[in-house]
GURO-383115 format. One line per 2 residues: number of its first residue (from 1); for each residue x, y, z of C-alpha. Coordinates in pm, whole numbers, plus 50000, padded with zeros to 5 digits. Layout:
residues N
NUM	X Y Z; ...
//
This chain:
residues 357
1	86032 13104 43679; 85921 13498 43606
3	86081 13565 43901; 86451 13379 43856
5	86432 13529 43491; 86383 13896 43675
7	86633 13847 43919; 86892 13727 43690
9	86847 14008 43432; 86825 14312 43660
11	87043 14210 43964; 87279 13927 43748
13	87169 13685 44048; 87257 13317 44069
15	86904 13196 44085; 86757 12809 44083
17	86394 12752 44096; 86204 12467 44310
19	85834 12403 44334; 85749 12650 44595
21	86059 12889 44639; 86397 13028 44448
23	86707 13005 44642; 86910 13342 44490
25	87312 13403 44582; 87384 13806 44539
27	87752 13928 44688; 87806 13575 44860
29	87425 13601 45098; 87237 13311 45007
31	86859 13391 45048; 86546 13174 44986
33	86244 13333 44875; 85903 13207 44848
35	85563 13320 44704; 85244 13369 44917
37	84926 13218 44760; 84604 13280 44988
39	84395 13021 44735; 84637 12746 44783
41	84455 12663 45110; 84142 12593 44927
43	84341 12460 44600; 84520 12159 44801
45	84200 12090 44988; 84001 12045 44629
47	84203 11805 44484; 84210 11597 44791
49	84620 11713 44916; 84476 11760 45311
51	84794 11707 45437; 84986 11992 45188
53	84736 12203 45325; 84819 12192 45672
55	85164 12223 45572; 85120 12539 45425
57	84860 12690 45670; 85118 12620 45925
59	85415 12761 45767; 85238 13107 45624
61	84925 13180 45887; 85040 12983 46208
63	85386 13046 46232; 85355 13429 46230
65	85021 13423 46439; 85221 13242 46719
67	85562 13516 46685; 85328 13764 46790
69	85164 13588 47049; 85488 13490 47193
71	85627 13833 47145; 85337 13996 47329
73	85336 13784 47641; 85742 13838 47657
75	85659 14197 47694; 85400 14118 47967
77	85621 13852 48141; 86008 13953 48121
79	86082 13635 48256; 85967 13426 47979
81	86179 13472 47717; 86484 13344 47932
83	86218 13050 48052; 86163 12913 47680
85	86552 12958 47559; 86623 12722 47944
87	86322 12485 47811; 86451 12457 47488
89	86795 12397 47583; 86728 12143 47789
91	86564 11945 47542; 86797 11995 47303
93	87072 11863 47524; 86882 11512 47515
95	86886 11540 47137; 86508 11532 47115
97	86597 11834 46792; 86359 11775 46509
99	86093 11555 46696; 85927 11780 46981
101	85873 12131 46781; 86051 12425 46949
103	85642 12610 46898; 85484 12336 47127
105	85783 12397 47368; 85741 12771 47391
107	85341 12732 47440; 85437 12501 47723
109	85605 12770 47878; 85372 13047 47775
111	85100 12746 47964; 85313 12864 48274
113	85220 13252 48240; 84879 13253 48206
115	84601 13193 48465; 84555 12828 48374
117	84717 12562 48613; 84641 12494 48959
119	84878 12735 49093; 84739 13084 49000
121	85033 13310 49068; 85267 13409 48820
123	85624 13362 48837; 85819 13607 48899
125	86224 13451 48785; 86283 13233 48514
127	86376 12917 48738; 86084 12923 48927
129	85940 12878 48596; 86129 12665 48430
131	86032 12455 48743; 85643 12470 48679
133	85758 12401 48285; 85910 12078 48381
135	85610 11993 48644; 85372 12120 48356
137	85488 11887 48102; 85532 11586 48302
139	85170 11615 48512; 84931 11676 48208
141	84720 11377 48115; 84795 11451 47743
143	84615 11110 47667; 84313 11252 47804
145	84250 11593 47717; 84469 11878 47508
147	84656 12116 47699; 84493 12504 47706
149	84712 12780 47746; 84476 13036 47799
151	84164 12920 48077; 84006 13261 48047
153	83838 13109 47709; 83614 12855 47783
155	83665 12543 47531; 83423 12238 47574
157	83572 11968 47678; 83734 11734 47379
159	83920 11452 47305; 84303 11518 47202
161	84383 11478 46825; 84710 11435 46879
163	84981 11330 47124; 85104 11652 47218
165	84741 11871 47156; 84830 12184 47275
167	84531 12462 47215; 84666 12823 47159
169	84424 13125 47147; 84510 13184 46791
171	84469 12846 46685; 84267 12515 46845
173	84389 12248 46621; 84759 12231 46679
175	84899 12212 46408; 85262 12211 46518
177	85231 11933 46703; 84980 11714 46415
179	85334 11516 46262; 85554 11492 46558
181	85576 11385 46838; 85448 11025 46840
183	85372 10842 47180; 85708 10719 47213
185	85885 11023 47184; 85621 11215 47363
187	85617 10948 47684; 86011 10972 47693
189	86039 11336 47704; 85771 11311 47996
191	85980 11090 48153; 86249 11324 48125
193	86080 11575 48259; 85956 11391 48545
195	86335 11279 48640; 86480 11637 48633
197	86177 11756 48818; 86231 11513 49105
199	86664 11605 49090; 86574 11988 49145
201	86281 11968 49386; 86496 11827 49697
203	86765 12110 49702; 86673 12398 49441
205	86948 12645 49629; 87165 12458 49462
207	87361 12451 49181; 87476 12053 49129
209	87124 12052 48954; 87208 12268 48645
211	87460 11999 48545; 87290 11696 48628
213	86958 11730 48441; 87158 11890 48097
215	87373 11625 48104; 87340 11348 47814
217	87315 10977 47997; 87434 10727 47760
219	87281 10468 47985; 86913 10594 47858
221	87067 10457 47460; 87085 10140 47330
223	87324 10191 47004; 87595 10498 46934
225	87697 10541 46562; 87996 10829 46519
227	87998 10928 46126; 88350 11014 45963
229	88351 11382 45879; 88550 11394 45570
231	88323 11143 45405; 87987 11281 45483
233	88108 11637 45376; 88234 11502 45050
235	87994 11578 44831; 87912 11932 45010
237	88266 11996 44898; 88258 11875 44543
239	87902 12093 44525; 88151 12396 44640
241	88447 12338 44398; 88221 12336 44120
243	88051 12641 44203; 88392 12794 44211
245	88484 12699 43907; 88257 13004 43768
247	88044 12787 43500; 87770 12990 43356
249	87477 12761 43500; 87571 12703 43839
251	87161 12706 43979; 87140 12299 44005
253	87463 12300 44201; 87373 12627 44410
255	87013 12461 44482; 87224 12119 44590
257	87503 12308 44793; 87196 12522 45031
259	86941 12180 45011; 87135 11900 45042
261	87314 11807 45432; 87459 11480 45423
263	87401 11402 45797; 87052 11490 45791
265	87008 11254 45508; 87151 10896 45714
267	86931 11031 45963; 86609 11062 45747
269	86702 10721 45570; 86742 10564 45953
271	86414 10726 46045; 86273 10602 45761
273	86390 10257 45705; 86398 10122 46054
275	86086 10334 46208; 85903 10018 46353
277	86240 09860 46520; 86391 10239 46665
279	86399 10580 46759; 86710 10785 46640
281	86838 11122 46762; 87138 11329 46634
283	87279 11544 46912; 87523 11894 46862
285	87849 11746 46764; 87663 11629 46434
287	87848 11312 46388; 87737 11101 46669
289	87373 10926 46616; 87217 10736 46888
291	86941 10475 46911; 86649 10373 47122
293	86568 10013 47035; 86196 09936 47025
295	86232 09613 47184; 86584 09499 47383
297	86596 09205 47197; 86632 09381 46894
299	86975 09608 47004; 87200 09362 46748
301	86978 09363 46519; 86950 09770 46524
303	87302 09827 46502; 87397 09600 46249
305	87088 09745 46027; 87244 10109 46124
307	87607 09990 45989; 87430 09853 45651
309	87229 10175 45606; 87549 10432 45706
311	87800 10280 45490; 88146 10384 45470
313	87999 10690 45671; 88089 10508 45967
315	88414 10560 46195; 88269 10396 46484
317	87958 10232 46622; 87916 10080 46982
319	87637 09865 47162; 87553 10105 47493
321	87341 09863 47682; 87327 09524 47603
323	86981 09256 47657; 86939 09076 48007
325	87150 08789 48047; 86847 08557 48034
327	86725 08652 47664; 87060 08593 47537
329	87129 08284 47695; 87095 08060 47367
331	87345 08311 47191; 87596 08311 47474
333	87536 07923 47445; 87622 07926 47062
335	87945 08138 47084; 88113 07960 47378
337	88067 07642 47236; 88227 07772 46895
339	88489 07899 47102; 88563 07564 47304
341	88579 07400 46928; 88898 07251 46853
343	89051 07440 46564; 89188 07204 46262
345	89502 07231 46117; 89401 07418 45818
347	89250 07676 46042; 89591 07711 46301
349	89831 07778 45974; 89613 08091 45859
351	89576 08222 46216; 89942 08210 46216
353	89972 08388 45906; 89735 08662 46003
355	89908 08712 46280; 90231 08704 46148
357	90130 08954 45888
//
């Protein structure tokens, strides 16, 4: 609060203040600034918040530790940069965004640099390691043991703590990788991996593989939801016109306009609503979500529960694969014999006038 009070009086700021940062608009830059604590660590710990803790120690001590770790093994390995940017794009183009953390990604590929591995040359272009990335990711037993980057340090053998464990020099707990990914998600990027692999091994002069492997199947999706973009942006756009009306408090709409995204929000509430039945994934058009049912019995189910949750939101939604013919035998059953039903009277005169209208 000391700080929104200073920021407004000396700089005439639009400032709104949040629990643990102050989003501030000067000449038309939105910025968000937060305060460093080093006692919170021990603070959240004390009172029991474990999880907060993490949080933090991730966001302030990990996520700078690993820049410069990444940074210096760019400068030792050229190739690597242009490696991880291919590795991330690729996973990105499956819409796995927001579940497999672009940090685990880039120590996957940093994995491929370093003397561990059974192959204990180095390479030299960034396909030839974008190859080992994808060979990498889809060999490790990451049920059995965590993933070192570094063999030079000798760890004693443990038992992975997560999914995805992936051991960094700076850091042996992995704390990118403690929320997300789960076994599903983790098993299906795998799988992934393992298919493009196998497409690029055969013939790696050429170039029909670069397509192939970035392309998004629908067949691996069960349900496809496209959202209407004028109503999911409508309440951005009400947030904006009042800001421009110039009120003297505009912090609670400012903190709303650089918080709030509408899209991110059906995706959370689909995420968290219907976790036990699906997976969800939101690709780069925005306005398309599409669904892994947990069970293929379930794909109705899952896109009817998608329509009730989206709303109005939604312009379109379409069943990709349906279940064998066999598990929806009594269903097929049920509607033909509805359709064979004679209709009565009553029923033919307002199909007419529907029809007629």
């Amino acid at each position: 609060m000391d700080l929104t009070r200073t920021l407004r009086k000396r700089y005439a700021a639009v400032c709104t203040a949040s629990k643990d940062h102050v989003i501030v608009v000067v000449l038309g830059f939105l910025f968000k600034v937060s305060l460093f604590y080093p006692k919170v660590f021990s603070l959240c710990r004390a009172v029991g918040n474990q999880a907060r803790a993490d949080v933090l120690e991730r966001w302030y001590c990990m996520t700078p530790q690993h820049a410069r770790y990444i940074k210096n093994l760019t400068d030792r390995h050229p190739a690597a940069a242009l490696t991880m940017r291919i590795f991330k794009r690729f996973a990105a183009s499956h819409f796995f965004e927001g579940y497999i953390p672009e940090e685990a990604l880039e120590l996957v590929v940093a994995s491929v640099f370093t003397r561990g591995g059974t192959l204990s040359s180095i390479p030299a272009s960034p396909f030839a390691a974008f190859l080992r990335a994808l060979h990498r990711m889809s060999s490790h037993p990451w049920d059995k043991e965590p993933l070192q980057i570094d063999s030079s340090v000798p760890l004693p053998p443990a038992t992975p703590r997560h999914p995805m464990h992936i051991t960094a020099p700076y850091s042996y707990s992995s704390l990118f990788t403690q929320m997300t990914p789960d076994k599903g998600m983790l098993l299906r990027f795998v799988t992934l991996c393992r298919r493009a692999y196998a497409s690029i091994l055969p013939c790696p002069a050429s170039l029909s593989w670069s397509t192939d492997i970035f392309r998004l199947h629908l067949s691996d999706y069960d349900v496809m939801v496209r959202l209407r973009p004028e109503v999911v942006s409508r309440r951005a756009e009400e947030t904006m016109n009042v800001y421009a009306k110039g009120w003297t408090d505009r912090g609670p709409f400012v903190h709303q306009l650089a918080t709030y995204e509408p899209r991110k929000e059906i995706l959370r509430l689909l995420r968290t609503q219907m976790r036990e039945r699906a997976m969800f994934f939101q690709g780069s058009d925005k306005n398309c979500i599409l669904a892994v049912a947990m069970r293929s019995l379930d794909v109705g189910a899952v896109a009817e529960h998608m329509h009730e949750i989206c709303g109005s939101a939604v312009s379109l939604i379409r069943v990709l694969n349906c279940p064998p013919p066999e598990t929806g035998r009594e269903e097929t059953k049920k509607v033909v014999s509805k359709a064979k039903r004679r209709r009565t009277p009553e029923e033919g005169v307002k199909l007419k006038k529907r029809i007629t209208s």
